[in-house]
TORKOL-4160 file (C-alpha; in steps of 0.2 Angstrom, whole numbers, padded with zeros to 4 digits, m for minus):
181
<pt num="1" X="0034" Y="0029" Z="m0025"/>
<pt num="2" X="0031" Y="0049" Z="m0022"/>
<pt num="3" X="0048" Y="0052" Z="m0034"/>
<pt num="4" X="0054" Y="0043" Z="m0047"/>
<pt num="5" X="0041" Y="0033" Z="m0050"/>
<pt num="6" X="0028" Y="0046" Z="m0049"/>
<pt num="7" X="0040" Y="0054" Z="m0062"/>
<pt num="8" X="0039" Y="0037" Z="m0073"/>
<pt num="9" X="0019" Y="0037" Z="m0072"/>
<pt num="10" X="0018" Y="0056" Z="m0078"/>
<pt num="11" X="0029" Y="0051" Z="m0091"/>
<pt num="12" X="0024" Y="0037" Z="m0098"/>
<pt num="13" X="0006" Y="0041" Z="m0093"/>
<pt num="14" X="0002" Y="0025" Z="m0086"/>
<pt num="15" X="m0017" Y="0025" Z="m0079"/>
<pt num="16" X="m0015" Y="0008" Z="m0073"/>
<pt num="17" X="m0001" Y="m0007" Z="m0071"/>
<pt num="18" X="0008" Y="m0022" Z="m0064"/>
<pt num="19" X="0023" Y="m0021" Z="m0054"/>
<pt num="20" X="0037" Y="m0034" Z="m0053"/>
<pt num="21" X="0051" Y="m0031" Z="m0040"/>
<pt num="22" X="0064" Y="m0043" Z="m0036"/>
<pt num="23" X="0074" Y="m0042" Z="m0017"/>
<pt num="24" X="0077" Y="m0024" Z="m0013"/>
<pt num="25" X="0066" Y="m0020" Z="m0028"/>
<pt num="26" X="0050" Y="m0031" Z="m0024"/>
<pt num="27" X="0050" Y="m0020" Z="m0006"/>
<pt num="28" X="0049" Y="m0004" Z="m0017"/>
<pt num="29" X="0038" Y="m0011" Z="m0028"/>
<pt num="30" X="0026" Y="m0016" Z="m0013"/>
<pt num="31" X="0029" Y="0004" Z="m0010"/>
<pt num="32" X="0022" Y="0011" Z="m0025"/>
<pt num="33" X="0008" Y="m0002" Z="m0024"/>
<pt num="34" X="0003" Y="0005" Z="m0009"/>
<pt num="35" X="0004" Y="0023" Z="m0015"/>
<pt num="36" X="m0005" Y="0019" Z="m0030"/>
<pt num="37" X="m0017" Y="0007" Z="m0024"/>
<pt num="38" X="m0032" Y="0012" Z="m0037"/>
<pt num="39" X="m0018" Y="0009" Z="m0051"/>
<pt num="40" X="m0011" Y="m0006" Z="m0049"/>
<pt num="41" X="m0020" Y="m0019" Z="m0055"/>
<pt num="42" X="m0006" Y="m0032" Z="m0048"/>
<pt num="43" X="0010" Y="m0035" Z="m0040"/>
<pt num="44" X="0024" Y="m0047" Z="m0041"/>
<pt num="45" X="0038" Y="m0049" Z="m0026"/>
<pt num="46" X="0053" Y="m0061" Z="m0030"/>
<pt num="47" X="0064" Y="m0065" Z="m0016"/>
<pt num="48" X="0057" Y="m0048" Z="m0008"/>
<pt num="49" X="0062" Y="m0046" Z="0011"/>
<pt num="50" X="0048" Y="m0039" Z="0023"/>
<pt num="51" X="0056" Y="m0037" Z="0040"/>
<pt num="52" X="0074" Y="m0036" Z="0047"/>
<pt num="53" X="0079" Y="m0052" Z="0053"/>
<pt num="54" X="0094" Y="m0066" Z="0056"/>
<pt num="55" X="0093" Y="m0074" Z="0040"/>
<pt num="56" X="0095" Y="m0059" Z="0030"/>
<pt num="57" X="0108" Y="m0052" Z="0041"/>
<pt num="58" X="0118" Y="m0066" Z="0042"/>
<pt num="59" X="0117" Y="m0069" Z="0023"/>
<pt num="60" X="0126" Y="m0050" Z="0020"/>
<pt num="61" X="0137" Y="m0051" Z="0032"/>
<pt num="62" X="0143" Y="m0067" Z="0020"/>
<pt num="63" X="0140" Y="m0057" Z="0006"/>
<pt num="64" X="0152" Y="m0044" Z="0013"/>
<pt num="65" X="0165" Y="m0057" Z="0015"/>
<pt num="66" X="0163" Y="m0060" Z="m0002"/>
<pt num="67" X="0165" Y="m0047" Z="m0011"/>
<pt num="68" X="0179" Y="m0042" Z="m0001"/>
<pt num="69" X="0188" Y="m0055" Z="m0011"/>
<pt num="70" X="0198" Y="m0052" Z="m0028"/>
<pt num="71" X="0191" Y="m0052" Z="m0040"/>
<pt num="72" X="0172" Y="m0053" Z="m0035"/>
<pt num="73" X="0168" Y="m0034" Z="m0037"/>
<pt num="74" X="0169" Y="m0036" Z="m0054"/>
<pt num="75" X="0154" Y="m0047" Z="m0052"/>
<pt num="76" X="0143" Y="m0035" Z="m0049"/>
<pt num="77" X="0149" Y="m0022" Z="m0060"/>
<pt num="78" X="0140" Y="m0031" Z="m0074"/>
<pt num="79" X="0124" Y="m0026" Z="m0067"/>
<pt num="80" X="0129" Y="m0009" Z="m0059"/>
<pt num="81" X="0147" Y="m0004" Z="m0067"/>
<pt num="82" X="0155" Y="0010" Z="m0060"/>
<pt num="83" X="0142" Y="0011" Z="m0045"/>
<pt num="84" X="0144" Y="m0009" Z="m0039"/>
<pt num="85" X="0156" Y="m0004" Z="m0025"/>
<pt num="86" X="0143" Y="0010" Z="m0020"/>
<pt num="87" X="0128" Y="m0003" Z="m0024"/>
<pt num="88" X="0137" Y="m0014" Z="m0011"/>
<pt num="89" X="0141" Y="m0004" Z="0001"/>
<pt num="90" X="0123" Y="0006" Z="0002"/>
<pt num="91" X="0115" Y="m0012" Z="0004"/>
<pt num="92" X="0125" Y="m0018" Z="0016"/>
<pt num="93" X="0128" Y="m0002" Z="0028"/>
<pt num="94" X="0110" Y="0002" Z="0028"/>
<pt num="95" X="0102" Y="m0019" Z="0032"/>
<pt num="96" X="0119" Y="m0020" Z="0045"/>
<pt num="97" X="0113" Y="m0002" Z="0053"/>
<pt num="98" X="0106" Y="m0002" Z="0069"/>
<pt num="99" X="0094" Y="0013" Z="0064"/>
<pt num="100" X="0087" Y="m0002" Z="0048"/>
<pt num="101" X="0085" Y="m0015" Z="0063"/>
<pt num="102" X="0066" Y="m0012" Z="0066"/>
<pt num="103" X="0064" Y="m0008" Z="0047"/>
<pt num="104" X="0047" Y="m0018" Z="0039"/>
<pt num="105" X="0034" Y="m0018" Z="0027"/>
<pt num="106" X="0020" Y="m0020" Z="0037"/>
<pt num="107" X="0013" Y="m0003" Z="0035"/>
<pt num="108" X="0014" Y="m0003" Z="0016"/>
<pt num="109" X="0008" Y="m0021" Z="0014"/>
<pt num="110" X="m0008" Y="m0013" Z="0024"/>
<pt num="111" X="m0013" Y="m0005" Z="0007"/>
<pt num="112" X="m0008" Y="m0016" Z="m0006"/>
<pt num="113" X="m0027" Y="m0020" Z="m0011"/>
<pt num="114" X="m0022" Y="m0030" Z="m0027"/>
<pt num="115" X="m0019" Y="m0048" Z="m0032"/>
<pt num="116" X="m0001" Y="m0053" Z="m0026"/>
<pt num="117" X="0010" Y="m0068" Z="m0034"/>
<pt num="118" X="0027" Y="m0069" Z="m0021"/>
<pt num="119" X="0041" Y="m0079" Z="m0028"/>
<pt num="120" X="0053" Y="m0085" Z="m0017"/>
<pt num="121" X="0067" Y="m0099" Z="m0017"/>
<pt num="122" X="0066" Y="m0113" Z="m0003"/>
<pt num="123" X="0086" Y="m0109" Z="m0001"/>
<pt num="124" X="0085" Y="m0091" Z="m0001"/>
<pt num="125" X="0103" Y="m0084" Z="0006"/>
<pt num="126" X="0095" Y="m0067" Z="0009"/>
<pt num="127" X="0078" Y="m0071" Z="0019"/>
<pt num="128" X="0068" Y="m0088" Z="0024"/>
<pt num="129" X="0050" Y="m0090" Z="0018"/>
<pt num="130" X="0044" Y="m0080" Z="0032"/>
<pt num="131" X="0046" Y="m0065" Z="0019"/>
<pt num="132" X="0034" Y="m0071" Z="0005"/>
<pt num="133" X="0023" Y="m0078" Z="0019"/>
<pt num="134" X="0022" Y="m0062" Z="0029"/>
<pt num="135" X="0019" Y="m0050" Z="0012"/>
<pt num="136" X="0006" Y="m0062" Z="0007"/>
<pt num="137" X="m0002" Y="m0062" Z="0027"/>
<pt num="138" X="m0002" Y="m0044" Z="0026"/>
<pt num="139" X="m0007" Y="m0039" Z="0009"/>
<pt num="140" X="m0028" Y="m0040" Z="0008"/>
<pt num="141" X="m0028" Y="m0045" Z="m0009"/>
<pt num="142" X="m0029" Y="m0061" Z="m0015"/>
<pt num="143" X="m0011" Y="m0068" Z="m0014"/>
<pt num="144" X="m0003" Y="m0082" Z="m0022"/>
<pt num="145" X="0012" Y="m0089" Z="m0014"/>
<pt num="146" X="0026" Y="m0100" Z="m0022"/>
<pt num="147" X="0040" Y="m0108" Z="m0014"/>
<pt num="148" X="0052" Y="m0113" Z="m0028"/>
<pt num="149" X="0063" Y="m0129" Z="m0024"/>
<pt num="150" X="0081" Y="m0129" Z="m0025"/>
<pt num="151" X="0082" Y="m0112" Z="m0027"/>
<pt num="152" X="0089" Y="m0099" Z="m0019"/>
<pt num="153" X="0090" Y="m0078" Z="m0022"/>
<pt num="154" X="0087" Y="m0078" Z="m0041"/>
<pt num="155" X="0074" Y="m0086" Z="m0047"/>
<pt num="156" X="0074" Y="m0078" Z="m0061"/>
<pt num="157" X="0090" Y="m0084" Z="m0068"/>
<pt num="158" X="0090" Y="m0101" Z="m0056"/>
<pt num="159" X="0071" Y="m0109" Z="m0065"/>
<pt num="160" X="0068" Y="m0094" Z="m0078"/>
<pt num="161" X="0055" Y="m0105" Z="m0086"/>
<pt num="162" X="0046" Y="m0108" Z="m0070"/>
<pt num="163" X="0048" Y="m0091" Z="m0066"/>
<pt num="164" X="0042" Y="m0084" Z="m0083"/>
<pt num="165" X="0028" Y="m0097" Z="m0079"/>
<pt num="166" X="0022" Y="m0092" Z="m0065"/>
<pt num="167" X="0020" Y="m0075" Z="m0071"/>
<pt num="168" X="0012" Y="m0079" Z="m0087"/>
<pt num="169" X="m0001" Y="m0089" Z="m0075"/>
<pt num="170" X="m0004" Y="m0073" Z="m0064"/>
<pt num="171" X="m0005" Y="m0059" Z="m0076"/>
<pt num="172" X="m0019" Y="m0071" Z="m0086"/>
<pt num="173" X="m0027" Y="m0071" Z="m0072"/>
<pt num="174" X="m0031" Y="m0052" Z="m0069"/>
<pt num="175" X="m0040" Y="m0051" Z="m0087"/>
<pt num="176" X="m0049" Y="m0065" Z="m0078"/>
<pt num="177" X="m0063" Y="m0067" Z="m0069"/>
<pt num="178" X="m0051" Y="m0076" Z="m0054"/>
<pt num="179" X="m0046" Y="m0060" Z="m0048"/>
<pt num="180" X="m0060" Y="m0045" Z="m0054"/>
<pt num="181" X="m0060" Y="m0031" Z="m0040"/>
């Protein structure tokens, strides 16, 4: 929030916007929502975690097995290419770390002040719905929270229609009267 994307908004001059940010990404997005609280006129989280717990630890350490396997790395160099092995191992080290255990939004979420959508798959390996339900919870905008069925850590590319939906719905909604601050 206080770097690159301060850099982004100076850039690009961006006065106000919506943020999307999916796992790792809808935590940072939560961030900058926070830090730029008069901006953002609205926030999205897909598959976002808000607190250390079981699930999601026991979801990487499966992950990790994973990976380990030929052939899988390759998987993620699609998305990250000659930095998936770093990618992987940065995510993994830091949420296995006992110095990440007590690690949560909660303080963030405090000063997110603008409407919320949360997407979040009802078979999410990476985090139960406590995640969606806790950033909703905490955030004291108005929040919407969707719980997509047979789904699990990418909903994006699991139910892109629904997905593509759902956000269609909610930005509509901020240039309506449903969610004027």
């Amino acid at each position: 929030a206080h770097g690159s994307f301060r850099a982004l908004c100076q850039q690009l001059d961006l006065s106000q916007f919506v943020l999307l940010g999916h796992s790792v990404g809808g935590g940072m997005a939560v961030g900058c929502a926070a830090v730029y609280a008069e901006a953002c006129r609205g926030l999205i989280t897909e598959s976002a975690q808000a607190f250390v717990d079981t699930a999601t630890l026991d979801g990487i350490r499966v992950a990790e097995r994973q990976f380990a396997m030929p052939g899988q790395l390759e998987r993620l160099q699609r998305y990250h290419a000659a930095k998936a092995e770093w990618v992987l191992r940065a995510w993994i080290d830091t949420w296995l770390s006992d110095s990440f255990s007590q690690w949560n939004l909660a303080d963030q979420l405090a000063k997110v002040d603008c409407p919320l959508l949360a997407l979040h798959g009802d078979h999410d390996e990476y985090g139960s719905r406590l995640h969606p339900e806790r950033i909703c919870a905490l955030a004291s905008g108005p929040s919407d929270l969707q719980i997509l069925l047979d789904c699990g850590h990418v909903p994006h590319r699991e139910h892109p229609e629904t997905v593509l939906a759902a956000i269609t719905r909610f930005l509509a909604q901020l240039d309506s009267a449903a969610f004027t601050r």
